[in-house]
KOLBA-427862 format. One record per residue (C-alpha): residue in three letters; x negated, y, z. Coordinates in Angstrom, 1 decimal, always signed. Each point is the difference from the previous one (the first is absolute). Example, Ala and Ser with C-alpha at 12.3 -4.5 7.8 and 13.67 -1.06 7.14 Angstrom:
<recs>
<rec ALA,<-12.3,-4.5,+7.8>>
<rec SER,<-1.4,+3.4,-0.7>>
</recs>
This chain:
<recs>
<rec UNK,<+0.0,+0.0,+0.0>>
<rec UNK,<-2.7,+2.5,+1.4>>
<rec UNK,<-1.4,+0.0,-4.5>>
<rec UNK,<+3.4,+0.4,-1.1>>
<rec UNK,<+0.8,+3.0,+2.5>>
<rec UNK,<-3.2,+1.4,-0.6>>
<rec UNK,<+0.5,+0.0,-4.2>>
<rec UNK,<+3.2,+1.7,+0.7>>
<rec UNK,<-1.5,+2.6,+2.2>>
<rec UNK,<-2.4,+0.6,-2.7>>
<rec UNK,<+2.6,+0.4,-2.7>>
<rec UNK,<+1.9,+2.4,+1.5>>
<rec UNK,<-2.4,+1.9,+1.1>>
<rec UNK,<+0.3,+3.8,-1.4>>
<rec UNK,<-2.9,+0.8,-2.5>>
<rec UNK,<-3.2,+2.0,+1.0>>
<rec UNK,<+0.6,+3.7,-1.3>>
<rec UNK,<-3.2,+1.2,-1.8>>
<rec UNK,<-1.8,+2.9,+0.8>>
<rec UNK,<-2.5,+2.1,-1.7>>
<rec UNK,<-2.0,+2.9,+1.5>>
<rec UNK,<-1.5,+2.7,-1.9>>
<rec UNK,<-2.0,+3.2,+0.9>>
<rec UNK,<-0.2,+2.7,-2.1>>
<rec UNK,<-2.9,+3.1,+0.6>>
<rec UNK,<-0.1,+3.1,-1.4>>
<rec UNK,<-3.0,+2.0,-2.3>>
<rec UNK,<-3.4,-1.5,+0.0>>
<rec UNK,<-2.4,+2.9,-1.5>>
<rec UNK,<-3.1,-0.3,-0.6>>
<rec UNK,<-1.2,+3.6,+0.9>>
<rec UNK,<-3.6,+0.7,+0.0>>
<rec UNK,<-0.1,+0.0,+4.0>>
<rec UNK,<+1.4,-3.3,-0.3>>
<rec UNK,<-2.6,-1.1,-2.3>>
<rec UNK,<-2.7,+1.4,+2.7>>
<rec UNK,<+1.8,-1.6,+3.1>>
<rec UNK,<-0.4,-3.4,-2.2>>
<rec UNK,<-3.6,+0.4,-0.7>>
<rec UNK,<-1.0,+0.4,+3.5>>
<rec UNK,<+1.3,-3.4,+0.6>>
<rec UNK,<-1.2,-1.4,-2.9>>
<rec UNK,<-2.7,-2.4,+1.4>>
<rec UNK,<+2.8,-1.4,+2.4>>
<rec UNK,<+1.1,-2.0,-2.4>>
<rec UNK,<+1.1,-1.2,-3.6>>
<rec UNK,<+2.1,+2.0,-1.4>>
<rec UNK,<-2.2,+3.4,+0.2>>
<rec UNK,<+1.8,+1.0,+3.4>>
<rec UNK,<+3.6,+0.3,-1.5>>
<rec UNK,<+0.6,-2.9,+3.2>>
<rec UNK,<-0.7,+1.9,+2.3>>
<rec UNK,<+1.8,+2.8,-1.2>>
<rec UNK,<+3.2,-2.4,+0.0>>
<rec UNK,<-0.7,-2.1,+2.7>>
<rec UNK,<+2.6,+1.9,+2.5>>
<rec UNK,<+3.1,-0.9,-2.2>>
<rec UNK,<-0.8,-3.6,-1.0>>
<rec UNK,<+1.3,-2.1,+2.8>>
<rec UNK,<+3.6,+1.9,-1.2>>
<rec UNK,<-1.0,-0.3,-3.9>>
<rec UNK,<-0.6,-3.5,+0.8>>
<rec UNK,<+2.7,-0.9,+2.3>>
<rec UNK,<+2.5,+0.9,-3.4>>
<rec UNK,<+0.7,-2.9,-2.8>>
<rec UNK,<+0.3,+2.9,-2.1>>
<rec UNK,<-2.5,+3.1,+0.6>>
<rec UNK,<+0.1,+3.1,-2.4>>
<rec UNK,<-1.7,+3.3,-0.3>>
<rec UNK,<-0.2,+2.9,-2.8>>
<rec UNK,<-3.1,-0.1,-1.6>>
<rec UNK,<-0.3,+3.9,-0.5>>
<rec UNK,<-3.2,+0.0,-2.5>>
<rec UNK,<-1.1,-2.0,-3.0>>
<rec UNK,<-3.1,-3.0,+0.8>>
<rec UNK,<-2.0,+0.7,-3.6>>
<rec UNK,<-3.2,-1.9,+1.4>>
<rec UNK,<-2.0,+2.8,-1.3>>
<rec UNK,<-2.0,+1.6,+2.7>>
<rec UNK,<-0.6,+2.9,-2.8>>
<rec UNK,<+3.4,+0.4,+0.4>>
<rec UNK,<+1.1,+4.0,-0.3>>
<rec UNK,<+1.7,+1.0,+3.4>>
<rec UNK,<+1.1,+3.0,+1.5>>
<rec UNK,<+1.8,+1.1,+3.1>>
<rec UNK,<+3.7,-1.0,-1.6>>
<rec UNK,<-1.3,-2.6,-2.7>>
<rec UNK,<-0.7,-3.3,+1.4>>
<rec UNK,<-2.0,-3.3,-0.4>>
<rec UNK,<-0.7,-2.3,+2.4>>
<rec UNK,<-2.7,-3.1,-0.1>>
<rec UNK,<+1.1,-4.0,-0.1>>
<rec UNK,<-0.4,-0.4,+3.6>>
<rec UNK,<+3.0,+2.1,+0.8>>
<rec UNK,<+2.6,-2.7,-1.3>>
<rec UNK,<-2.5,-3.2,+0.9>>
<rec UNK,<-0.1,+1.6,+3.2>>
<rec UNK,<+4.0,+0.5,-0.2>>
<rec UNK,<+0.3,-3.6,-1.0>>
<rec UNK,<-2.1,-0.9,+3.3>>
<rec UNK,<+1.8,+2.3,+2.3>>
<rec UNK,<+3.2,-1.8,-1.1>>
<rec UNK,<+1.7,+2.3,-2.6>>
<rec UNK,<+1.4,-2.6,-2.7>>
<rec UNK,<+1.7,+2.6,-2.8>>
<rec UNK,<-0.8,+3.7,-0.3>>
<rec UNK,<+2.3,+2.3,-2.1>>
<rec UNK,<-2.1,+2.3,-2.5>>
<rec UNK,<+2.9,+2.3,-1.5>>
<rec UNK,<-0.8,+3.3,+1.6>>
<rec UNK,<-1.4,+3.6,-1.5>>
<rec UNK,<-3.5,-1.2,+0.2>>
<rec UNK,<+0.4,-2.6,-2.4>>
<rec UNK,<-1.7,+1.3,-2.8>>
<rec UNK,<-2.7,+1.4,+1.9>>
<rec UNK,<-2.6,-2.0,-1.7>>
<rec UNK,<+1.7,+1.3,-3.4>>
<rec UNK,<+2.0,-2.8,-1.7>>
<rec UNK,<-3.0,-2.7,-0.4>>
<rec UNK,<-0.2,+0.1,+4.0>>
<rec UNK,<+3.2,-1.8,+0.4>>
<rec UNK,<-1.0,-3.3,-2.0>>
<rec UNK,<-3.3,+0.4,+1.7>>
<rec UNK,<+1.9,+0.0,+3.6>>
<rec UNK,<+2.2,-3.1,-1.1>>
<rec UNK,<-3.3,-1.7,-0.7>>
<rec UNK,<-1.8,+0.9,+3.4>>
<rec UNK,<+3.5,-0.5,+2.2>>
<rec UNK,<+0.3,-4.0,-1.6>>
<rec UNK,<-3.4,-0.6,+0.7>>
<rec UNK,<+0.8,+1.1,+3.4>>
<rec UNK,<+3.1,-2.3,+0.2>>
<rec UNK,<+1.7,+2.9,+0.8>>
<rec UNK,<+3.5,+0.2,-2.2>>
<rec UNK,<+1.4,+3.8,-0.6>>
<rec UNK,<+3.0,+1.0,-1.8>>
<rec UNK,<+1.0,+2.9,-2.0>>
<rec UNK,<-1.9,+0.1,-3.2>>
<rec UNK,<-0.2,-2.6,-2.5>>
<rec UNK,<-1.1,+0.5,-3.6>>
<rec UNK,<+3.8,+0.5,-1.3>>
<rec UNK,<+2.6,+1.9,+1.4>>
<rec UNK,<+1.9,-3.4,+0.6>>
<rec UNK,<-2.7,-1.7,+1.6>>
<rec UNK,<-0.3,+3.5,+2.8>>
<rec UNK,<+3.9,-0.7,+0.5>>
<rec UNK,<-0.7,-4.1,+0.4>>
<rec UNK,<+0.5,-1.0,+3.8>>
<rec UNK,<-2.8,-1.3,+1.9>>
<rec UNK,<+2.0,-2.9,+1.9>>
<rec UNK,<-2.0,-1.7,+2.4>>
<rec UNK,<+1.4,-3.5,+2.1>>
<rec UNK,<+0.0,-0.4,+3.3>>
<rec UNK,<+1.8,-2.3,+2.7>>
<rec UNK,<+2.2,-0.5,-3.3>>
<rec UNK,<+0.9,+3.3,+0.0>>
<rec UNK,<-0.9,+1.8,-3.6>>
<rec UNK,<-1.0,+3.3,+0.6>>
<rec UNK,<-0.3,+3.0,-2.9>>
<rec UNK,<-2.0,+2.8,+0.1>>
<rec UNK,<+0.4,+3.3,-2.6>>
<rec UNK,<-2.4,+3.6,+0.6>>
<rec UNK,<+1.1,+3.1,-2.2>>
<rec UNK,<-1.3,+3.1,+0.1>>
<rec UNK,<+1.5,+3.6,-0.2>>
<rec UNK,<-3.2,+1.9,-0.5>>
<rec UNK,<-2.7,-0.9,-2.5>>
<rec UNK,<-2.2,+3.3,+0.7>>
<rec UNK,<+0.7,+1.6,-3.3>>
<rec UNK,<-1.3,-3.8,-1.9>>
<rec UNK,<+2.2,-1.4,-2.5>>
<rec UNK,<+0.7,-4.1,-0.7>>
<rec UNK,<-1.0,-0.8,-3.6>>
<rec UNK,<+3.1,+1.3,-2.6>>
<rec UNK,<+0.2,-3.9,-1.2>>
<rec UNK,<+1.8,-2.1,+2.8>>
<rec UNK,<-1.8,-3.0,-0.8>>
<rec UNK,<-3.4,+2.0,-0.3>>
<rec UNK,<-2.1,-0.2,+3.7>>
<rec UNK,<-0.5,+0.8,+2.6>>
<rec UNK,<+3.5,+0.9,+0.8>>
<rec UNK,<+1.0,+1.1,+3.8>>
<rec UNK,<+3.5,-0.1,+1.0>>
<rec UNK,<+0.9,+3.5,-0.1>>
<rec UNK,<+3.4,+1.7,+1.0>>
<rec UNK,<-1.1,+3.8,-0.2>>
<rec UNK,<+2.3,+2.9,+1.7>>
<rec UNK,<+0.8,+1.4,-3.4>>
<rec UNK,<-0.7,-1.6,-3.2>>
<rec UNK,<-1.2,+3.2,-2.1>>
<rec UNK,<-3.3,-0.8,-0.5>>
<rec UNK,<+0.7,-3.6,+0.0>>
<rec UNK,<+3.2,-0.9,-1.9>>
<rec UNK,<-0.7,-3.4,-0.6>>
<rec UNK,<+0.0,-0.7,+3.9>>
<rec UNK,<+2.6,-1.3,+1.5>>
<rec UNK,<+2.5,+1.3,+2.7>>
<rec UNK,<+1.6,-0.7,+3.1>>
<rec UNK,<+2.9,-1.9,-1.3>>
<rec UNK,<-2.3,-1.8,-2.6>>
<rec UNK,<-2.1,-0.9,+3.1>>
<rec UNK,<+3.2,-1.4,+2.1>>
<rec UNK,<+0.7,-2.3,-3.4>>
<rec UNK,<-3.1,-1.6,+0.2>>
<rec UNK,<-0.1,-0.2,+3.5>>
<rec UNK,<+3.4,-1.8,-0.3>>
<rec UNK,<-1.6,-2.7,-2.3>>
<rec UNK,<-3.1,-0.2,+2.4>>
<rec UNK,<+2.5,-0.9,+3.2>>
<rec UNK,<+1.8,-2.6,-2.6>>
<rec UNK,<-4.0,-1.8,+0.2>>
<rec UNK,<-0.6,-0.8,+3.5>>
<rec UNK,<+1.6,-0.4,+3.0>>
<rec UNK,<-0.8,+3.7,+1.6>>
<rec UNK,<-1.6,+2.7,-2.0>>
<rec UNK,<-2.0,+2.6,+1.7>>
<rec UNK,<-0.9,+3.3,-2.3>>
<rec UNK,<-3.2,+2.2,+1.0>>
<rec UNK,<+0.5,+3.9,-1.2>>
<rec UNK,<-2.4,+2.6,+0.1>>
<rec UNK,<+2.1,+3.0,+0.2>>
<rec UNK,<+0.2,+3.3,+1.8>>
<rec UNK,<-1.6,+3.2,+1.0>>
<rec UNK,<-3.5,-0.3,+1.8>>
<rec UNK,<-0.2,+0.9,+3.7>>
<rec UNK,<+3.3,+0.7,+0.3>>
<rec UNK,<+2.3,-2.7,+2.1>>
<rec UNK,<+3.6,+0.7,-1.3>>
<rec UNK,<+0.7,-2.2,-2.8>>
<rec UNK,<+1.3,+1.7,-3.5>>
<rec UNK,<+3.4,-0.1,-0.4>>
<rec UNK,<-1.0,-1.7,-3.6>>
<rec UNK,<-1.0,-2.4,+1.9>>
<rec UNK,<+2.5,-1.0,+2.3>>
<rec UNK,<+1.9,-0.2,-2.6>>
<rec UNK,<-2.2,-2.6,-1.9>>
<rec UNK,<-0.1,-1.9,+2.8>>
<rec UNK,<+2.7,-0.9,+0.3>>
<rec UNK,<+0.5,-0.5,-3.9>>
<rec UNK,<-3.1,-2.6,+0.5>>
<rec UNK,<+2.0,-1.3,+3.1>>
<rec UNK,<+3.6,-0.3,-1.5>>
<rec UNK,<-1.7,-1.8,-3.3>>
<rec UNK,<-0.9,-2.8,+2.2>>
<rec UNK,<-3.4,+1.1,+1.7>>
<rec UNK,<-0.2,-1.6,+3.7>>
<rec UNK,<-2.4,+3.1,+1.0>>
<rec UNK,<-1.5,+2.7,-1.5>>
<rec UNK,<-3.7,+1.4,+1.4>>
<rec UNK,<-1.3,+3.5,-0.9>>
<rec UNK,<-3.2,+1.6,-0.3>>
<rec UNK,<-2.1,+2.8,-1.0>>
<rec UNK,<+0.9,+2.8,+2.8>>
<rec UNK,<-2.9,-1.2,+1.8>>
<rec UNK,<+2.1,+0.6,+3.5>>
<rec UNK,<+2.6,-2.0,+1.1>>
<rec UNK,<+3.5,+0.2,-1.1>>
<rec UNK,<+3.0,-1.0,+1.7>>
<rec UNK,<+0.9,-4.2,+0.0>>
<rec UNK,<+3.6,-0.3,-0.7>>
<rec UNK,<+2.6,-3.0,-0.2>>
<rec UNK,<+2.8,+0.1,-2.7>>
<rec UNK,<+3.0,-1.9,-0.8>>
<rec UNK,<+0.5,-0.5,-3.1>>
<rec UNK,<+3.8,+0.4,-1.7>>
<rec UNK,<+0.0,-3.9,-0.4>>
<rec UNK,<-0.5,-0.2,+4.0>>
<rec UNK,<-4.0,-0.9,-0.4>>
<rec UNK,<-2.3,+1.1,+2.8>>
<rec UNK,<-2.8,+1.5,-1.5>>
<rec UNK,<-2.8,+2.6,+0.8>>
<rec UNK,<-1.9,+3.0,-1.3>>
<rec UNK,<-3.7,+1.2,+1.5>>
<rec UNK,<-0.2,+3.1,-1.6>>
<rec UNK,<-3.6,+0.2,+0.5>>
<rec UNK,<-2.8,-1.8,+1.9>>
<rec UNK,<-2.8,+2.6,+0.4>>
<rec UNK,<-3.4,-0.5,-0.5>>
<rec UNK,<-1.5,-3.3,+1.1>>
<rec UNK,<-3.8,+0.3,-0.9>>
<rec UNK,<-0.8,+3.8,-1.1>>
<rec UNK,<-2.4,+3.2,+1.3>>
<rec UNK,<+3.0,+2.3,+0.2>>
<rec UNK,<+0.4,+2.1,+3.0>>
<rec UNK,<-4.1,-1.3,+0.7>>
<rec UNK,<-0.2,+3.7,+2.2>>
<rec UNK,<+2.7,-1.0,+2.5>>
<rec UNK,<-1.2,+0.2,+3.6>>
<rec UNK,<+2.6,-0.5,+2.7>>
<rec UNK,<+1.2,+1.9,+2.4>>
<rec UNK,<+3.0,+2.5,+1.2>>
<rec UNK,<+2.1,+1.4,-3.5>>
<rec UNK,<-1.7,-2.6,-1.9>>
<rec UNK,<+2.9,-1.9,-1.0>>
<rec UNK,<+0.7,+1.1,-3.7>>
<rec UNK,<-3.4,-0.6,-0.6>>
<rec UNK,<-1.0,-3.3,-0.9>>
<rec UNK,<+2.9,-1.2,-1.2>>
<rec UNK,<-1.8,-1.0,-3.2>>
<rec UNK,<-1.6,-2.3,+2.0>>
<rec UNK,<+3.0,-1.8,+1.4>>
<rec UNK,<+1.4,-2.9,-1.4>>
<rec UNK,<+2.2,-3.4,+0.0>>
<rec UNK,<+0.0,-4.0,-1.0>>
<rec UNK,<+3.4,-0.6,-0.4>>
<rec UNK,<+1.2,-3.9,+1.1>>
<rec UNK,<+3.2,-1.0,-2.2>>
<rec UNK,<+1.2,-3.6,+0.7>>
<rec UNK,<+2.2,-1.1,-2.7>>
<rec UNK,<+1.7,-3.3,+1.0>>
<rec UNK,<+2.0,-2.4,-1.9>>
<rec UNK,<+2.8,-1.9,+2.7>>
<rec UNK,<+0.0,-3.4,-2.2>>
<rec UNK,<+0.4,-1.8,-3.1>>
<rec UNK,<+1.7,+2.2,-2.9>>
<rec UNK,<+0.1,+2.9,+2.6>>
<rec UNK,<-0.9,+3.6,-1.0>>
<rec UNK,<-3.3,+1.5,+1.1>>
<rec UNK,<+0.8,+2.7,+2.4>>
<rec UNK,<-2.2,+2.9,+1.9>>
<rec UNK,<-0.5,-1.5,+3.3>>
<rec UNK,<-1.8,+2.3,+2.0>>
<rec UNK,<-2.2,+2.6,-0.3>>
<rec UNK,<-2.7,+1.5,+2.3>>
<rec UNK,<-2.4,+3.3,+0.0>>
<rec UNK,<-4.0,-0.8,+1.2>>
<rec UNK,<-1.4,+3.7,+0.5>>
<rec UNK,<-3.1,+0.6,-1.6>>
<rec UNK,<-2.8,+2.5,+0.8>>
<rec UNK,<-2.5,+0.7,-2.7>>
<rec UNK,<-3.0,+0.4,+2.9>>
<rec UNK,<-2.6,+2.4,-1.6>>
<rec UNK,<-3.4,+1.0,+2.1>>
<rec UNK,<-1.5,+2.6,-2.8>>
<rec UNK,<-0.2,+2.6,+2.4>>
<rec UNK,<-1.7,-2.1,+2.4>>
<rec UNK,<-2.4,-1.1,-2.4>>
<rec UNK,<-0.7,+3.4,-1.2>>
<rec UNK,<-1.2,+1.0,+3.3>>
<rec UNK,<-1.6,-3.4,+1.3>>
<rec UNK,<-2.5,-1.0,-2.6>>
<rec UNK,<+0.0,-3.9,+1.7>>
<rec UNK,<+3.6,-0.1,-0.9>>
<rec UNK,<+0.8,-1.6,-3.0>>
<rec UNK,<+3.4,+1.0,-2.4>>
<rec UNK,<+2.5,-2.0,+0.9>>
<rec UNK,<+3.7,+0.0,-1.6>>
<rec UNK,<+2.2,-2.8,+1.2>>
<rec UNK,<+4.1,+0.0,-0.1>>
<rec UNK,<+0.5,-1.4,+3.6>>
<rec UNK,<+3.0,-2.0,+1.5>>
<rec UNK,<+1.6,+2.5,+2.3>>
<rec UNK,<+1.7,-2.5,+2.4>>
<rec UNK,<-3.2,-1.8,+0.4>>
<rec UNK,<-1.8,+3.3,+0.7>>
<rec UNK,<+1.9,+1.2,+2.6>>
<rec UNK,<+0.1,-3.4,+1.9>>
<rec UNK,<-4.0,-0.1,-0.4>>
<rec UNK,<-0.4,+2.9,+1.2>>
<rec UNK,<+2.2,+0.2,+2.8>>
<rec UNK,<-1.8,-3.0,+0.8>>
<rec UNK,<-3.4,+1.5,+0.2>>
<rec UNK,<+1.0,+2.4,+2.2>>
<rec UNK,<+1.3,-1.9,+2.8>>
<rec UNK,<-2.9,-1.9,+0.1>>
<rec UNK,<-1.8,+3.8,+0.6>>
<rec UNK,<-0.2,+1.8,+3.6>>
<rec UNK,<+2.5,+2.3,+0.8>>
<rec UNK,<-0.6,+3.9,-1.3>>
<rec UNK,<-0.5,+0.9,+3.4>>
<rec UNK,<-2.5,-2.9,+0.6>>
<rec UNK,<-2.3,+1.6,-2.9>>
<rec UNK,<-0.9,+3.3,+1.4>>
<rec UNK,<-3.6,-0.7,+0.3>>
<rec UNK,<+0.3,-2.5,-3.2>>
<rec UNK,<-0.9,+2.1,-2.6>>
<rec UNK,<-0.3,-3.0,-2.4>>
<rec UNK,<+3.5,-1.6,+1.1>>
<rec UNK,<+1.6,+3.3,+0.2>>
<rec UNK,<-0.8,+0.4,-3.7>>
<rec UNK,<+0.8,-3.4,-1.0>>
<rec UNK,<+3.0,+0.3,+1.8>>
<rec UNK,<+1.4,+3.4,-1.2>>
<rec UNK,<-1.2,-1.0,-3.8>>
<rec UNK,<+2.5,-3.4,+0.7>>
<rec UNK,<+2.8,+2.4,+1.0>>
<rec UNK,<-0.4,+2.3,-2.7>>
<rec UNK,<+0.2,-3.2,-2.3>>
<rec UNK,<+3.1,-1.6,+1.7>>
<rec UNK,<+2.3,+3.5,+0.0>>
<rec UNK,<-1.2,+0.4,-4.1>>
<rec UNK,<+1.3,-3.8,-0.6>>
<rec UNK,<+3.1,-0.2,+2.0>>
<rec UNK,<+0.8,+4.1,-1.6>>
<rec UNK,<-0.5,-1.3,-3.4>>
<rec UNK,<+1.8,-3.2,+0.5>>
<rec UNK,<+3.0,+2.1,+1.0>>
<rec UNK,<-0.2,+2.4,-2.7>>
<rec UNK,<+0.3,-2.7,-2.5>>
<rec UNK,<+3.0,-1.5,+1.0>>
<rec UNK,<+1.6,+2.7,+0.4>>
<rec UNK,<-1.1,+1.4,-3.5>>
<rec UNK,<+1.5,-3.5,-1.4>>
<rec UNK,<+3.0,+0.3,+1.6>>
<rec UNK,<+3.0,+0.2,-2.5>>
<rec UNK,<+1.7,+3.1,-1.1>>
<rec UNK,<+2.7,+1.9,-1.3>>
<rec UNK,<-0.3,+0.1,-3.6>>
<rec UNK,<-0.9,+3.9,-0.4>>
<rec UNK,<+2.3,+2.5,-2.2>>
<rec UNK,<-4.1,+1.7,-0.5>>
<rec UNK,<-0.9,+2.5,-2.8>>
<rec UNK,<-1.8,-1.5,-3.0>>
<rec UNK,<-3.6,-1.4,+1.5>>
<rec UNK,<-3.1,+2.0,-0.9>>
<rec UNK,<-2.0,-1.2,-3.2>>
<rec UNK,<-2.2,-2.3,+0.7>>
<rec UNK,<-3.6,+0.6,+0.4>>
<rec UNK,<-2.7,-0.4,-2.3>>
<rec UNK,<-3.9,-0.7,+0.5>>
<rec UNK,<-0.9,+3.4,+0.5>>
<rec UNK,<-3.6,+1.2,+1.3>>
<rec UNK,<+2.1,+1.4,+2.9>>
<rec UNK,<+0.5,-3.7,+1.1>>
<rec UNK,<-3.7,-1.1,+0.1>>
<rec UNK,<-0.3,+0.6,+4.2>>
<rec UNK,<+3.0,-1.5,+0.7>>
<rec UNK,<-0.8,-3.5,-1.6>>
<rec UNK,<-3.6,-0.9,+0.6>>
</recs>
């Protein structure tokens, strides 16, 4: 009896629900600080320091079945490479040292595309496979840019699209099927007729959805430093969102935008991140903390987004899950290094959960402020620990409460975008 009971138990069990959980960053830039911070790790390791620079973020990166970034340069492989302060190029050991920090898919539709002029982007496919690194959002057709990544997991099948709103004043070849072509949505087609719009974007995003079990479109969109998104682009989002997109994760601002849940018409649950800051950049590299510092730095804040998509059984839709925030700090010591020749650049992004909780740590195991009076070393240490602790817990805060949803705005037109002007040079070292 006890088989018999116990194949019945087993057939009437309820299936396992599957679940897949993704982590999504925001702009990784390889600004000439960046580049310097690198170098001084360089003999650490393989990958010419770029580990080191990611090492913070991996256990989270690595945690994911799915982890994706925006690539925000071109990878030529040409150390000769032109660059400037606004046009980019970063060396192969960024994405192998993505790969090995647990990124598995970076999007590469953004307004530095073309950086590298139009052979760069071929060249960048060729160093990012080498890598093992997969990207989507240029392809050498237009159809090919629009073709879904899908990637499997826990038997979920999971489709990734990256468009772009901004192209820097670069064009896609006329001929469709001509490369490289990025997939390009512009604000107004004037320059660029043959590009297509909104509602052509939603079309093809329906068809996308129709290809795996929960699509998830990357868009580079909005107005830089500002952390209201466009009206535009509420407004695409939820185009992208209605069309079958399960979320929709925006980039470019290089601060953080608001996270927002949506329902769509059809009663989905879905969800918009309007923009997930900077998560490797030398923006804001000035910033020293202290009282009134607050709206500085906030170039430097930033955000891995956890989604959990989760399918409840058999023949079941794939639905959103969960999602959570992990604060990021992108930890800079220029200054320090500036003034202490022994110091050597350092540029990290840094858990901010995990830096509180260390640090709060350290200093309980420390004497008492009062107990240090004639410490002059563990009055220092101490103080420089405090200092620390009130920057990562103030930042933490500010990011979730710049995330937090909001009112879609009745705002005046946003300001044009900016271009790389001269004026710019200081501010992104």
């Amino acid at each position: 009896m006890v088989p018999v009971f116990l194949v019945a138990s087993l057939v009437c069990a309820a299936p396992a629900a599957s679940r897949v959980e993704l982590v999504f960053g925001g702009d990784v830039i390889p600004h000439d600080g960046v580049k310097e911070a690198a170098r001084a790790r360089a003999g650490a390791g393989t990958l010419e320091g770029w580990d080191f620079v990611l090492e913070p973020i991996a256990p989270v990166l690595r945690a994911a079945d799915v982890a994706v970034v925006n690539l925000e340069t071109p990878v030529s492989g040409d150390p000769r490479a032109p660059t400037a302060s606004l046009i980019f190029d970063a060396p192969p050991a960024l994405p192998r040292a993505l790969v090995a920090a647990g990124v598995d898919l970076v999007t590469v539709a953004n307004n530095h595309a073309f950086d590298q002029r139009r052979a760069g982007i071929p060249l960048t496919w060729a160093n990012l496979e080498r890598a093992g690194l997969k990207y989507v959002g240029s392809a050498p057709t237009e159809a090919a840019a629009w073709e879904p990544l899908v990637l499997e997991s826990h038997g979920i099948r999971v489709g990734f699209l990256s468009l772009t709103r901004w192209l820097n004043g670069a064009h896609n070849p006329a001929a469709w099927d001509v490369a490289p072509q990025v997939a390009f949505v512009p604000y107004s087609r004037k320059k660029d007729p043959q590009a297509l719009t909104p509602e052509a974007a939603a079309e093809l995003v329906r068809a996308a959805a129709r290809r795996c079990d929960a699509l998830i479109v990357s868009v580079h969109w909005g107005v830089e430093y500002v952390h209201a998104p466009r009206p535009e682009d509420r407004a695409l989002a939820r185009a992208l969102l209605d069309a079958g997109a399960l979320a929709v994760i925006g980039h470019h601002p290089h601060v953080l935008q608001p996270v927002e849940s949506y329902r769509t018409p059809a009663g989905r649950d879905t969800l918009v991140a309007f923009s997930l800051g900077n998560l490797l950049a030398n923006q804001d590299w000035h910033y020293v903390h202290g009282k009134g510092a607050e709206a500085r730095g906030r170039k430097r804040d930033s955000l891995l987004l956890r989604l959990s998509l989760e399918r409840a059984g058999p023949g079941q839709p794939v639905t959103l899950a969960g999602s959570a925030l992990v604060p990021v700090w992108i930890d800079n010591n220029h200054s320090v290094a500036l003034r202490e020749r022994q110091e050597r650049s350092r540029i990290q992004p840094v858990l901010l959960d995990e830096e509180v909780t260390r640090l709060r740590e350290r200093l309980q195991t420390l004497p008492a402020a009062a107990e240090t009076r004639g410490d002059t070393r563990r009055r220092g240490e101490r103080a420089l620990l405090e200092r620390q602790l009130d920057l990562a817990e103030r930042r933490r805060a500010l990011i979730l409460r710049l995330t937090q949803p909001m009112e879609a705005p009745a705002a005046p037109p946003a300001p044009k975008e900016r271009r790389g002007k001269a004026g710019a040079r200081a501010e992104v070292r």
